[in-house]
C-alpha positions in Angstrom: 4.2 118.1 -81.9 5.9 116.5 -79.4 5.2 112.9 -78.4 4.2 112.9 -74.4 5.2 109.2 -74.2 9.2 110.0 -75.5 11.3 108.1 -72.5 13.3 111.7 -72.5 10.0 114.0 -72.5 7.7 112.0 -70.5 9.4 111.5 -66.6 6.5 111.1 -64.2 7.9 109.2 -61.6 5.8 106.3 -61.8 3.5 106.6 -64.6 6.3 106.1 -67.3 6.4 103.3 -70.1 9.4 102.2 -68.8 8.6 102.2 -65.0 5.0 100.4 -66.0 7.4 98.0 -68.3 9.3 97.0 -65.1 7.1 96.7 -62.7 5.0 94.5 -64.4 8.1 92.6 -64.9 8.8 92.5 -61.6 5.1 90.9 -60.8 6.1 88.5 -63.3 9.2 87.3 -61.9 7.7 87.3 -58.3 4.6 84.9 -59.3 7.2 82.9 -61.3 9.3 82.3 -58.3 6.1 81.8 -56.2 5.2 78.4 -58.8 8.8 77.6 -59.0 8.9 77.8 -62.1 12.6 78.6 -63.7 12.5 81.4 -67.0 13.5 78.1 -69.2 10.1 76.3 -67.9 8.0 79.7 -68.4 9.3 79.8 -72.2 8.6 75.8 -72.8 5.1 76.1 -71.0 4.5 79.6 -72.9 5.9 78.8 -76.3 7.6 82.0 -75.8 11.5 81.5 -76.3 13.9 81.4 -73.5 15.6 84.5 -74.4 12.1 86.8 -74.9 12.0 85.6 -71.3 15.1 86.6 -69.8 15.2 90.1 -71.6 11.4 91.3 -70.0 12.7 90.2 -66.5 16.1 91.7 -67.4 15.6 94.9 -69.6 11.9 94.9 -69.1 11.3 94.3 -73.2 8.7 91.8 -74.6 6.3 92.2 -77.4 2.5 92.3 -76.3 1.5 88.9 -78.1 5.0 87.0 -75.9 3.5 88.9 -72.4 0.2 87.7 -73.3 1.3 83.9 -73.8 3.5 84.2 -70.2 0.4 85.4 -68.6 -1.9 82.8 -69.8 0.8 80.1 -68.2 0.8 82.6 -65.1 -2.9 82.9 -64.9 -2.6 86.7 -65.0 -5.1 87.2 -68.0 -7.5 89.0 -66.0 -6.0 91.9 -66.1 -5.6 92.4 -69.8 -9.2 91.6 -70.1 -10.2 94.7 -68.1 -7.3 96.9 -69.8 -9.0 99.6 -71.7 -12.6 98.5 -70.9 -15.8 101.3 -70.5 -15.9 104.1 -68.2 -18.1 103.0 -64.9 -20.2 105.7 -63.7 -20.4 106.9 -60.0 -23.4 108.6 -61.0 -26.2 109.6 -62.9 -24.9 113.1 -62.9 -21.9 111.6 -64.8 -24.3 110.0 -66.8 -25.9 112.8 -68.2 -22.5 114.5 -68.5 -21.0 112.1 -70.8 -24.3 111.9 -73.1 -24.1 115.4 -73.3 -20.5 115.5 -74.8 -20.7 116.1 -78.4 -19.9 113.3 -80.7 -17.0 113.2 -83.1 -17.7 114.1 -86.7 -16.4 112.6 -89.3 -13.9 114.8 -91.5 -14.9 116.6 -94.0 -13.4 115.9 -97.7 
């Protein structure tokens, strides 16, 4: 089975890892330069070093834990708090729908 995520498998134009890697580094860069802040203050501020810095604006790399210390400085945190959160209904239709589904059993030995 073939990963759907493989950079060469997985090219929708927008909806990419690496296309959702740079653009968030490209908000980051932009509300950097919007505090004035240089890449060397970001990584003293963030405890994140200098380098981890300049390769996510650069080459769009950066673990989850160094993005999550930049955004804290940035006061961008909001986001991630939302990432992955419940479904919200439109409905009650939808409601029912989803209670409906079957639940997942566990495997059988």
């Amino acid at each position: 089975m073939t990963n759907i995520l493989s950079d060469s498998e997985f090219v929708l134009d927008e909806f990419n890892p690496k296309s959702i890697a740079k653009n968030i580094a490209i908000r980051l860069k932009q509300r950097r330069i919007e505090l004035n802040l240089t890449q060397k203050e970001i990584a003293s501020k963030s405890g994140v070093s200098y380098g981890s810095v300049k390769r996510f604006e650069n080459k769009h790399e950066i673990s989850l834990k160094n993005l999550l210390m930049i955004a804290v400085v940035l006061n961008a945190t909001e986001e991630f708090n939302t990432l992955f959160s419940k479904e919200q209904y439109n409905s009650i239709d939808e409601i029912i729908k989803f209670s409906e589904k079957k639940k997942r059993k566990r495997a059988r030995k």
